[in-house]
C-alpha positions in Angstrom: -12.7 13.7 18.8 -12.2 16.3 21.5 -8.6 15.7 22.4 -7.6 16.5 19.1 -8.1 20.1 16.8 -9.6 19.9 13.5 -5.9 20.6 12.3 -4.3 18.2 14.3 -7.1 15.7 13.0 -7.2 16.5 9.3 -3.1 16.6 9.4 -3.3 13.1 10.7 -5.6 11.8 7.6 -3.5 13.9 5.3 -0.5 11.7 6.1 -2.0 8.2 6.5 -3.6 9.4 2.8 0.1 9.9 1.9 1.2 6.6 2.7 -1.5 4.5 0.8 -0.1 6.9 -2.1 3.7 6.5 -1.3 3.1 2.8 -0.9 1.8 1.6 -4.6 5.0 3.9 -5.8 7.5 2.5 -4.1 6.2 -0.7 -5.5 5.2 0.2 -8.8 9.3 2.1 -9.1 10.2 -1.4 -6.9 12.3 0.8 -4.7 11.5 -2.1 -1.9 13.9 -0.6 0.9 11.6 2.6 0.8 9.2 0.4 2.3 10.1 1.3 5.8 8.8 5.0 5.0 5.3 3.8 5.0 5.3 0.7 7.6 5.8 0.1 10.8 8.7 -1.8 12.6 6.5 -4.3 13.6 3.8 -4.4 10.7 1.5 -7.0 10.0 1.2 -7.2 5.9 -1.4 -9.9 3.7 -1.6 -9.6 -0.1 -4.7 -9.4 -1.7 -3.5 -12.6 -3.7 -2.7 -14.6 -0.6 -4.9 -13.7 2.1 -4.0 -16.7 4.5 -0.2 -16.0 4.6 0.1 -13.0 6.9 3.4 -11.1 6.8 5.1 -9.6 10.0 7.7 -7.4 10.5 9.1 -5.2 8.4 12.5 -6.7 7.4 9.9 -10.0 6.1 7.6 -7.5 3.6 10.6 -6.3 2.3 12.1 -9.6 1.8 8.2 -10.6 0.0 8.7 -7.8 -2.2 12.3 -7.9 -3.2 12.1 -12.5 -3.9 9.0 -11.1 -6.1 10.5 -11.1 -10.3 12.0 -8.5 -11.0 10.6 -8.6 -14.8 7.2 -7.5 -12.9 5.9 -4.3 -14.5 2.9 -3.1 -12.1 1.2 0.2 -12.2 -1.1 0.9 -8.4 -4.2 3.0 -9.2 -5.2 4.2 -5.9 -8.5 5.9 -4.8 -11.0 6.3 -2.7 -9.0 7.1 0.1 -10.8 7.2 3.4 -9.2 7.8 6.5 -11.0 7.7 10.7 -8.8 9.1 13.2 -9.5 7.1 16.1 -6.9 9.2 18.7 -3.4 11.3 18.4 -2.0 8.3 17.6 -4.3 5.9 16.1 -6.4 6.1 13.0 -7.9 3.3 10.2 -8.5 3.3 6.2 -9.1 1.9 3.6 -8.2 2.5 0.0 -9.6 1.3 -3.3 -6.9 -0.2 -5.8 -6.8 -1.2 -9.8 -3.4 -3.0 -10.5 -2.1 -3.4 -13.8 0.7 -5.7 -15.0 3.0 -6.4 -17.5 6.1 -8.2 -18.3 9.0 -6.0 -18.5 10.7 -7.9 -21.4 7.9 -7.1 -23.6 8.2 -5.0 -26.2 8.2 -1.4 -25.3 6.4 0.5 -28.2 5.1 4.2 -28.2 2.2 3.5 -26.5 4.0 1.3 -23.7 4.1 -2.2 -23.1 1.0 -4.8 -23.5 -0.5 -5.2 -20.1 -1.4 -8.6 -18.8 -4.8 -9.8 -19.8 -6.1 -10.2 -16.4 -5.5 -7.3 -13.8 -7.3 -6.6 -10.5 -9.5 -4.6 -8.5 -9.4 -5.2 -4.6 -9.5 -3.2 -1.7 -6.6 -2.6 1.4 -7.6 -2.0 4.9 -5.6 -0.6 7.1 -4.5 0.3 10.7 -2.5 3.3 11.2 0.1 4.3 14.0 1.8 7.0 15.1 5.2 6.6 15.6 8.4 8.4 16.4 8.8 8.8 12.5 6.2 10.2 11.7 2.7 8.1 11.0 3.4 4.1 9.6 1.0 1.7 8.2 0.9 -0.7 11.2 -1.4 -3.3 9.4 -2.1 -3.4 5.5 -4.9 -6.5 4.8 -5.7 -6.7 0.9 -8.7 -8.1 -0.6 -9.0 -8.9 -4.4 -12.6 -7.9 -5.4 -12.7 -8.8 -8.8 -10.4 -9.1 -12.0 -10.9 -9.3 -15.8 
């Protein structure tokens, strides 16, 4: 990658690291509207649970997200983070994830709320931009992997 420094190249996967972060807490704290931090304008968006029903735009994911119940409890675990720049404004990922669930009128006791019996593992790929605000998610494809 000659046209960019190593700074200039490890800033770039520093903040395209940030938003696969920044994106299971917006969901998890279901601050939907927050959404537009992490994706692009134009973003193309498909849930691990329904891969053949693409989202596009962002005003749509946002819509997904805030018809979803609102009695969802969901914790992201995100890891294995990997990041490629491709060019100063390109780059692709993909991030491991272990979602959790509950239902938030469950009992809350000491130790929390009894999650879900069945949670799951999947993966995201993703396409990164940069745009005028800063790096976006410009495509998010999920892939459930396996569940309990």
């Amino acid at each position: 990658m000659s046209e960019l420094s190593e700074t200039e190249r490890r800033n770039a996967e520093q903040a395209c690291q940030a938003l696969a972060i920044e994106y299971a807490e917006i969901v998890d704290t279901q601050d939907y509207a927050r959404l537009r931090e992490v994706f692009s304008e134009d973003a193309l968006f498909v849930r691990p649970t329904s891969p053949n029903e693409p989202i596009r735009g962002i005003d749509n994911i946002i819509a997904s997200f805030t018809s979803r119940p609102r009695n969802r409890v969901s914790q992201h675990f995100v890891c294995n983070v990997r990041v490629t720049v491709e060019s100063a404004d390109a780059a692709a990922g993909s991030c491991r994830i272990l979602l959790y669930i509950a239902d938030a009128s469950d009992p809350e006791t000491p130790e929390g709320r009894h999650a879900a019996a069945k949670q799951l593992m999947g993966v995201y790929r993703d396409r990164f931009v940069r745009t005028k605000n800063g790096w976006r998610i410009a495509e998010r494809r999920g892939n459930t992997l396996m569940h309990t």
